[in-house]
GUVO-55546 format. One record per residue: residue number from 1; residue in three letters; z, x, y of N, C-alpha, C in turn. Coordinates in Angstrom, 3 decimals. Layout:
k|r|n_pz|n_px|n_py|ca_pz|ca_px|ca_py|c_pz|c_px|c_py
NUM|ALA|Z|X|Y|Z|X|Y|Z|X|Y
...
This chain:
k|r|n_pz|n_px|n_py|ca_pz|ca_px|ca_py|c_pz|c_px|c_py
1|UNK|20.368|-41.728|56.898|21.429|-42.010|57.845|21.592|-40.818|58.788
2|UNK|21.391|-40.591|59.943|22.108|-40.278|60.985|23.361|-39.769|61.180
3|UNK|23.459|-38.362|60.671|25.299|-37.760|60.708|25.455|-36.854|62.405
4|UNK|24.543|-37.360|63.274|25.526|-36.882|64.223|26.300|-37.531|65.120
5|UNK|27.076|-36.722|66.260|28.331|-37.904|66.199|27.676|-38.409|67.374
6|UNK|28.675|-39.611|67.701|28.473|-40.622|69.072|29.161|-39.847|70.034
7|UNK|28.500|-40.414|71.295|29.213|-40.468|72.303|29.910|-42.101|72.810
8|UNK|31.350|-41.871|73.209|32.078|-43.090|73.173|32.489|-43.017|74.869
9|UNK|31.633|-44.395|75.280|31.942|-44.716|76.938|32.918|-46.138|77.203
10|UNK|33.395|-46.140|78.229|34.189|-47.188|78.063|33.344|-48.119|79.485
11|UNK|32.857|-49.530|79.223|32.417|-50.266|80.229|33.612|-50.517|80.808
12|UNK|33.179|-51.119|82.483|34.288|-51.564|83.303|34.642|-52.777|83.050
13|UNK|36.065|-52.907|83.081|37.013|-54.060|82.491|37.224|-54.136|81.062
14|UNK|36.921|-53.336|80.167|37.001|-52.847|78.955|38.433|-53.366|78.074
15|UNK|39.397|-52.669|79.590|41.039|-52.900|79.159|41.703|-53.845|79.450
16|UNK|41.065|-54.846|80.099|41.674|-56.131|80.703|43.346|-56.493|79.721
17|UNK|42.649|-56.340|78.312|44.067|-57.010|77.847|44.664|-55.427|76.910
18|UNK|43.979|-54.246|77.055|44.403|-53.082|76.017|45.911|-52.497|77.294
19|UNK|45.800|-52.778|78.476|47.081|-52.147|79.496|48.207|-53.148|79.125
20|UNK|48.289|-54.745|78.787|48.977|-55.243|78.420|49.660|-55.143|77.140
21|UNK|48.863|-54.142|76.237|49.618|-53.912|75.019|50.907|-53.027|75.186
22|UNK|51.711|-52.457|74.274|52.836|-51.880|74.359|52.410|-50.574|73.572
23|UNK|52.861|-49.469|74.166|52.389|-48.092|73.759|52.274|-48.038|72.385
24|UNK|52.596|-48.714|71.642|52.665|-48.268|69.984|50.978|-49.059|69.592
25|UNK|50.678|-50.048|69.980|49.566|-50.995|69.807|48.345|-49.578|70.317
26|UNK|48.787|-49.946|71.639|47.573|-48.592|72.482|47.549|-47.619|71.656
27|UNK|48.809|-46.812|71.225|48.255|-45.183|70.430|46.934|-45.589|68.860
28|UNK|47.439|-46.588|68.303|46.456|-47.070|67.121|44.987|-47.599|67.578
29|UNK|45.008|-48.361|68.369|43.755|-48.645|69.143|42.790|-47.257|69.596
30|UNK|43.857|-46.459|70.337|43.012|-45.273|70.659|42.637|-44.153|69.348
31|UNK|43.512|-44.570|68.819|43.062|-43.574|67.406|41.882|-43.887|67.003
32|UNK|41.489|-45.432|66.697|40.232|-45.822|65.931|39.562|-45.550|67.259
33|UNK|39.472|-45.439|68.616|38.288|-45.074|69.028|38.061|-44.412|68.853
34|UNK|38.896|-42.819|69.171|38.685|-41.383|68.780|37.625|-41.592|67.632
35|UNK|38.446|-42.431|66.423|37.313|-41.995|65.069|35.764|-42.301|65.230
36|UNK|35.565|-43.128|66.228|34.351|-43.858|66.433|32.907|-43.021|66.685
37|UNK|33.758|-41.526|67.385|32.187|-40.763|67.179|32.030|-40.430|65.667
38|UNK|32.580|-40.319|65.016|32.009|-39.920|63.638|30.949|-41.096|63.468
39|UNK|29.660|-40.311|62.686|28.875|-41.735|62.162|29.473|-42.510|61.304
40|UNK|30.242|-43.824|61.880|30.374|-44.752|60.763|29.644|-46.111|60.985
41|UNK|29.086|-47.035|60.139|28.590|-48.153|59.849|29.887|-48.864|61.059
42|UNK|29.420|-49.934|61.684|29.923|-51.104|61.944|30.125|-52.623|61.781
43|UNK|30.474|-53.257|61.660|29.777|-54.460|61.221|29.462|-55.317|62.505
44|UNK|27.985|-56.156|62.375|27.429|-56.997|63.560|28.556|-57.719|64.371
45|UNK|28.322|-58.327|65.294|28.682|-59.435|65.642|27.937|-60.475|65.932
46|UNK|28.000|-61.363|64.689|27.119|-62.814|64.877|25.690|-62.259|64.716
47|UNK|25.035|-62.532|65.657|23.452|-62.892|66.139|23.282|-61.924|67.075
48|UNK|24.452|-61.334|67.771|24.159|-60.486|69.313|24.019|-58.822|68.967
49|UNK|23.950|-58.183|69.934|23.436|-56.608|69.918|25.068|-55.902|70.086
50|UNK|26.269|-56.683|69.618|27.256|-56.048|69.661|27.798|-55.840|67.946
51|UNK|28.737|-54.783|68.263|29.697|-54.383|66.782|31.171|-54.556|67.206
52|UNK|31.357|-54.546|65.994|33.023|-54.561|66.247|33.851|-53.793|65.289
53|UNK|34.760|-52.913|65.566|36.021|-52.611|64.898|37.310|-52.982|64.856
54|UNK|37.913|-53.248|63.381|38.914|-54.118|63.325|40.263|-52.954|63.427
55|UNK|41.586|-53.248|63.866|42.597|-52.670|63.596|43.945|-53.374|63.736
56|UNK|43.685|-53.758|62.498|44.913|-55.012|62.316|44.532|-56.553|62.949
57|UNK|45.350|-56.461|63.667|44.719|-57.779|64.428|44.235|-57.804|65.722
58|UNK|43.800|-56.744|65.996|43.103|-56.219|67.312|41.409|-55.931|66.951
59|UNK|40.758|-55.981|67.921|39.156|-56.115|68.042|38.616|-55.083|69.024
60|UNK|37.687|-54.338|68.424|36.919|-53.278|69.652|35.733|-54.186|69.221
61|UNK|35.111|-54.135|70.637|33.557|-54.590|70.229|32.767|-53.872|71.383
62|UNK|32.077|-53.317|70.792|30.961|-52.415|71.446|29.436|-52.517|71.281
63|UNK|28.706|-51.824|72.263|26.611|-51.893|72.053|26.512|-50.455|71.199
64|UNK|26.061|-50.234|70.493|25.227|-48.792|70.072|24.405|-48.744|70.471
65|UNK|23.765|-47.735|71.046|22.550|-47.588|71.760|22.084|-46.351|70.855
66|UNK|21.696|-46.510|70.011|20.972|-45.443|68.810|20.222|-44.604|68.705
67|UNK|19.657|-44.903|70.423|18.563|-43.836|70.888|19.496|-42.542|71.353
68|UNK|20.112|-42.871|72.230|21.732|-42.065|72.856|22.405|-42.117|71.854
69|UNK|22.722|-41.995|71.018|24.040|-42.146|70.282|25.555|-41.933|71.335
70|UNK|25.142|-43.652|71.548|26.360|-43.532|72.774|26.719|-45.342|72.027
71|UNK|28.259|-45.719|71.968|29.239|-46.121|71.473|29.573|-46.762|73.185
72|UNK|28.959|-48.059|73.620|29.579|-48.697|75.196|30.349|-49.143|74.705
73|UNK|31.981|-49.099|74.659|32.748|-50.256|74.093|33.479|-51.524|75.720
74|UNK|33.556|-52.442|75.443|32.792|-53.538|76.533|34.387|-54.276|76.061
75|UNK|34.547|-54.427|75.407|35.989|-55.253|74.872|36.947|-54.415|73.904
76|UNK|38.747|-54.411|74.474|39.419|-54.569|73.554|40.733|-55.407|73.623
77|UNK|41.174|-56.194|72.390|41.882|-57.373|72.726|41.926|-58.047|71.137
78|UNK|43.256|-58.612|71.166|43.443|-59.385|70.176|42.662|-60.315|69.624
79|UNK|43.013|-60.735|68.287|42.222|-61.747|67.640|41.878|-62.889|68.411
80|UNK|42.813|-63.972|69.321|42.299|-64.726|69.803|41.815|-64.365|71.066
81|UNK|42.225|-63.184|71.833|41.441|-62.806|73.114|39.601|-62.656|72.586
82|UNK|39.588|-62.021|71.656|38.107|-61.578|71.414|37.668|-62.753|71.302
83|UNK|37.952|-64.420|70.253|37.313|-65.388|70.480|36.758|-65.459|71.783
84|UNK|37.503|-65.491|72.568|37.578|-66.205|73.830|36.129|-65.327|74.700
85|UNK|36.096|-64.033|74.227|35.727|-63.321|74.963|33.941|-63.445|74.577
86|UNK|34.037|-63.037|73.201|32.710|-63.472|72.391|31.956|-64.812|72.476
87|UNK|32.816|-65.524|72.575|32.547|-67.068|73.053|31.770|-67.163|74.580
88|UNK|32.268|-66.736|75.533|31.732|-66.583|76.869|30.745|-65.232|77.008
89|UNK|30.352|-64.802|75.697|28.718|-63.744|76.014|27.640|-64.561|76.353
């Protein structure tokens, strides 16, 4: 395994629904990104070249690019926003 850390980028439109949260939602969300350069395991999403991290009932889903150890995170948004969102990849 791979212990060095990521680099964590944010794609454009990333926050579509993370500015609509209320500062207490946002500070926890941003915490688990912070943690995200540490090497940790993710789990897939589906069939596609994305991961996701859970925090509560909120969804990061991001590409690893493993060559870069770079962390694109592309979505964040509630349980049924991420359907919606994963659904239209």
């Amino acid at each position: 395994m791979d212990l060095d850390n990521w680099k964590v980028v944010f794609k454009p439109g990333w926050d579509k629904y993370f500015i609509k949260f209320d500062s207490s939602v946002q500070k926890l969300i941003l915490k688990k990104i912070q943690k995200m350069s540490n090497p940790l395991n993710a789990r897939g999403l589906h069939q596609s070249s994305y991961c996701v991290e859970e925090v509560g009932q909120y969804r990061i889903a991001f590409y690893e690019n493993k060559k870069l150890n770079v962390k694109e995170i592309h979505f964040v948004g509630d349980h049924t926003q991420y359907t919606k969102w994963y659904l239209n990849k």
